[in-house]
C-alpha positions as CSV (number, residue, x, y, z in Angstrom):
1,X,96.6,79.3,66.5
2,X,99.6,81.3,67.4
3,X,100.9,84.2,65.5
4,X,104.2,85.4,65.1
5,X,104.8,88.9,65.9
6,X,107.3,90.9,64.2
7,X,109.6,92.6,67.1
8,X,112.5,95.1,66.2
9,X,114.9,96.5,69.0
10,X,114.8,99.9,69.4
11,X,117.4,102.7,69.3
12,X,116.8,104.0,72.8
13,X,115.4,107.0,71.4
14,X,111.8,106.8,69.8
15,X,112.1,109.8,68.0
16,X,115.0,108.4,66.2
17,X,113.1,105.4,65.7
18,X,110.2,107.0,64.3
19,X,112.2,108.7,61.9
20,X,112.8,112.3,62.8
21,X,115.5,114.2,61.8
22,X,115.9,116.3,64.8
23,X,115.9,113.1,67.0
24,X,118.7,113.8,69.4
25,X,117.1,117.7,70.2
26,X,113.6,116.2,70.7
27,X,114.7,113.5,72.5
28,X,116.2,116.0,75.0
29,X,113.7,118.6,75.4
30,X,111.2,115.6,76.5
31,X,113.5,114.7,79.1
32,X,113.7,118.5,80.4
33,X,110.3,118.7,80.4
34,X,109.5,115.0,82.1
35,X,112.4,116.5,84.5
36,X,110.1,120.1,85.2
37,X,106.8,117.1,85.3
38,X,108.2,115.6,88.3
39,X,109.1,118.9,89.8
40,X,105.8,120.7,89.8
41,X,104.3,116.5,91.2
42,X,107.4,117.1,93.6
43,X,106.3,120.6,95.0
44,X,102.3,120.1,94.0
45,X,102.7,123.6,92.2
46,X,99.0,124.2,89.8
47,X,99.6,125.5,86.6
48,X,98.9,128.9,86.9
49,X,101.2,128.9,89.9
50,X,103.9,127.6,87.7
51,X,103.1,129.9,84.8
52,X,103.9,132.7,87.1
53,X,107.3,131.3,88.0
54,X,108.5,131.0,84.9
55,X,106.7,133.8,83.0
56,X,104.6,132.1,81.1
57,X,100.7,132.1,80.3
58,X,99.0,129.2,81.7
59,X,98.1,127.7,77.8
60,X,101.9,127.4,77.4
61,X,102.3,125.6,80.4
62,X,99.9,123.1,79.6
63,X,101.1,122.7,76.3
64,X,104.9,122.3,77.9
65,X,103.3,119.6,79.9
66,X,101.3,117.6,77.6
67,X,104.8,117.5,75.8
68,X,104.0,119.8,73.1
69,X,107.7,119.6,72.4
70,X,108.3,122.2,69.1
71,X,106.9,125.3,71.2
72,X,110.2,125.7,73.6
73,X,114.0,125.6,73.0
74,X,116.0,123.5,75.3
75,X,118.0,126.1,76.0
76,X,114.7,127.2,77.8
77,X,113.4,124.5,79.2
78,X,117.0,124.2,81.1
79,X,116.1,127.4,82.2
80,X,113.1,126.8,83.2
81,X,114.7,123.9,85.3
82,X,116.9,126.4,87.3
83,X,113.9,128.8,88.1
84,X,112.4,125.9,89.6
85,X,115.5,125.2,92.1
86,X,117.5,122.9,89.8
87,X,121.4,122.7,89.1
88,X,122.0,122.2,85.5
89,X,125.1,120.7,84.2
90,X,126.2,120.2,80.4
91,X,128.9,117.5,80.6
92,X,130.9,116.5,77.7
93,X,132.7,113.8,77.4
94,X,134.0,111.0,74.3
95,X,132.1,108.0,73.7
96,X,133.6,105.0,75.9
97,X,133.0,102.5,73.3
98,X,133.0,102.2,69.5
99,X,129.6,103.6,69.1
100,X,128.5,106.6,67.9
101,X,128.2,109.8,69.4
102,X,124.9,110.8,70.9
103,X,123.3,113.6,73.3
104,X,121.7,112.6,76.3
105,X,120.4,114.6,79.0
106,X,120.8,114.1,82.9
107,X,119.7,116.5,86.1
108,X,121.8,115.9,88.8
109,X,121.0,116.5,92.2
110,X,123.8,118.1,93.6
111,X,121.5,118.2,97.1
């Protein structure tokens, strides 16, 4: 017997899609922090190591990792991103097409 299975497209952003009201903000500081994830992979930096970079107690940095996302501002976690050799760019720019505005978040390597 085969079932049907309900599907609904999502938004592009599963915070929106789960219902938070702070969507947009959450959505960015999880890609600042997957961005400082594939850093520390990048330069094989241990937490404690990284804790002292960014002045931080080792807890915190876990918690940053394990995308405990309400316990740093994204003005920080941008910070964060230049400590660790990053460029950091706010760009902003009108929509191209008829939908809505949104906030997205890019690091470009300007290598």
């Amino acid at each position: 017997m085969t079932r049907k299975i309900k599907v609904t497209m999502g938004s592009g952003n599963v915070f929106a899609d789960l219902g938070f009201r702070n969507a947009d903000d959450m959505r960015l500081r999880a890609d600042a922090i997957e961005h400082i994830r594939v850093i520390v992979a990048e330069k094989n930096l241990k937490q404690a190591e990284l804790a002292r970079l960014l002045g931080l107690k080792q807890p915190d940095v876990s918690a940053m990792l394990n995308g405990r996302l309400t316990k740093f501002a994204l003005e920080r976690l941008l910070r964060f991103l230049t400590v660790l050799g990053e460029d950091v760019a706010i760009v902003v720019k009108s929509p191209v097409d008829k939908r809505p505005a949104r906030m997205t978040f890019e690091v470009a390597s300007f290598r």
